[in-house]
N, C-alpha and C positions, 0 to 999 in steps of 0.2 A: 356435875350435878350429883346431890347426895341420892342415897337409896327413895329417902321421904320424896325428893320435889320429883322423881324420875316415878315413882306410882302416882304422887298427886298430877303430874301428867298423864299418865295412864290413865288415870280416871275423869280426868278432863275429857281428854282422848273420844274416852265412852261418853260421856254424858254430851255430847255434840252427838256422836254419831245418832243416841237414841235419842235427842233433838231433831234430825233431820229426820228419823223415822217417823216419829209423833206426829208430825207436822206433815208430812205426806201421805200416814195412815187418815189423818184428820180428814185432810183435801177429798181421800176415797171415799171417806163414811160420811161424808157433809155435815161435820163438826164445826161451826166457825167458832167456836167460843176456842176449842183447843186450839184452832188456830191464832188466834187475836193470840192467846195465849204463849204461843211460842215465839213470837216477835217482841221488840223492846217498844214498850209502853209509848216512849217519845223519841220520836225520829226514827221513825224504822224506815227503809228505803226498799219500795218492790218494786224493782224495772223490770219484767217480764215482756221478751222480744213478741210484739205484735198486740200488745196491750196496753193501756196509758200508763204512764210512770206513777208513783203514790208515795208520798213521802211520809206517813200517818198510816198506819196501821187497823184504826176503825173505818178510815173511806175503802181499803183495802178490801178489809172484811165484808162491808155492806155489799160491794160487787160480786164478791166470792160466794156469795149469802144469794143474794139475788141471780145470778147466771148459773151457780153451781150446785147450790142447794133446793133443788124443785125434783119432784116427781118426773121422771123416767130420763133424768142423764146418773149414768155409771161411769164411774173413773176407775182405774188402777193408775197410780203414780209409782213406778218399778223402781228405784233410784238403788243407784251401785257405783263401785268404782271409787267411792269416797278419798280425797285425799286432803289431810289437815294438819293446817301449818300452822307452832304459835308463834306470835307475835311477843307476847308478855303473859304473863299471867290470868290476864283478865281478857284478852283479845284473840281470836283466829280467824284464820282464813280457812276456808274449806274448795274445793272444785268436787263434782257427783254428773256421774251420766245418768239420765234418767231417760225411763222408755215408757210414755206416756200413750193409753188408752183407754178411748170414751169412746161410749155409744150416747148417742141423743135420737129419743123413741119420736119425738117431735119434730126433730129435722128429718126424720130417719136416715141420720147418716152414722159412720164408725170413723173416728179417727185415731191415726197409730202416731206420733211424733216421735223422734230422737232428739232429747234436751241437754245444754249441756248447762249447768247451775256454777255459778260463781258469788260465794256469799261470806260473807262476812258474820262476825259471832263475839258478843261479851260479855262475859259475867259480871253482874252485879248481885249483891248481896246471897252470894252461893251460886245463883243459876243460871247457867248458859243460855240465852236466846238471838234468836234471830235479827243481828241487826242490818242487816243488808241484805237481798237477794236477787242477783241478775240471771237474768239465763237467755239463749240462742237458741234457736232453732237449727239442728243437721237435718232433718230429715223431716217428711211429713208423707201421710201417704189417707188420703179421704176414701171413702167409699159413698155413696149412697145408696140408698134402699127402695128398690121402687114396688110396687103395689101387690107383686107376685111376690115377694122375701129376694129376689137379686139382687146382690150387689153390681155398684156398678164404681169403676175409676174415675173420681173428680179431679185429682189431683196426688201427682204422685213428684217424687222427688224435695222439691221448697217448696215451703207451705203459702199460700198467696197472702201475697202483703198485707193485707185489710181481715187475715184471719183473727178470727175474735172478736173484733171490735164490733 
């Protein structure tokens, strides 16, 4: 590899990582538009374990919009651990642990998750996005809230099959 193609991966490199960041900052601040945004326009693919598969980007969103974006749920999406592999020029693989916590004032419950993210990524016309995103569930652990502020253990260890939906 010359000096040139060994920085234009270097900066490859970066401009994914702060792709996955944007995109998980977005998730926290109930951004969808940045979100739609960091995925590939046609055929984007988001299987997310415990939630319907989407092949499309804007039905993606409208869910994300809809479940995520309302008054009194709070996310933190913690994502680390990044590891990115290219492919070619234009394509990568990425894997990220992510440690995922919500509160929902409506359910009154908190949830902590261990995620683990395997996605895919290709530039076009300069800029890296999102073209694939799967992830698993390691961990889940519920609380809920009842009428005094006590938490209380719904579910600790795998998170139950039908969460989310």
């Amino acid at each position: 590899m010359t000096v040139e193609e060994r920085l234009q991966r270097l900066e490859d490199d970066r401009a994914i990582r702060d792709l996955k960041a944007r995109y998980l900052r977005a998730c926290d601040m109930q951004e969808p538009e940045v979100v739609r945004d960091c995925l590939t326009p046609e055929g984007a693919v988001i299987a997310y374990e415990g939630f319907p598969r989407f092949d499309d980007r804007d039905a993606f969103v409208a869910i994300y919009a809809q479940m995520g974006c309302v008054p009194g749920i709070f996310d933190i999406h913690h994502g680390a651990n990044g590891i990115i592999r290219f492919e070619s020029e234009t394509r990568a693989k990425g894997n990220w642990s992510l440690f995922f916590h919500n509160i929902n004032l409506a359910a009154q419950t908190v949830t902590q998750m261990g995620v683990e993210y395997d996605d895919v990524y290709v530039k076009a016309d300069g800029n890296w996005r999102i073209a694939e995103t799967h992830s698993r569930r390691n961990s889940c652990l519920i609380h809920s809230i009842d009428t005094e502020g006590k938490m209380h253990v719904v579910a600790a260890g795998e998170a139950p099959k039908n969460f989310g939906e």
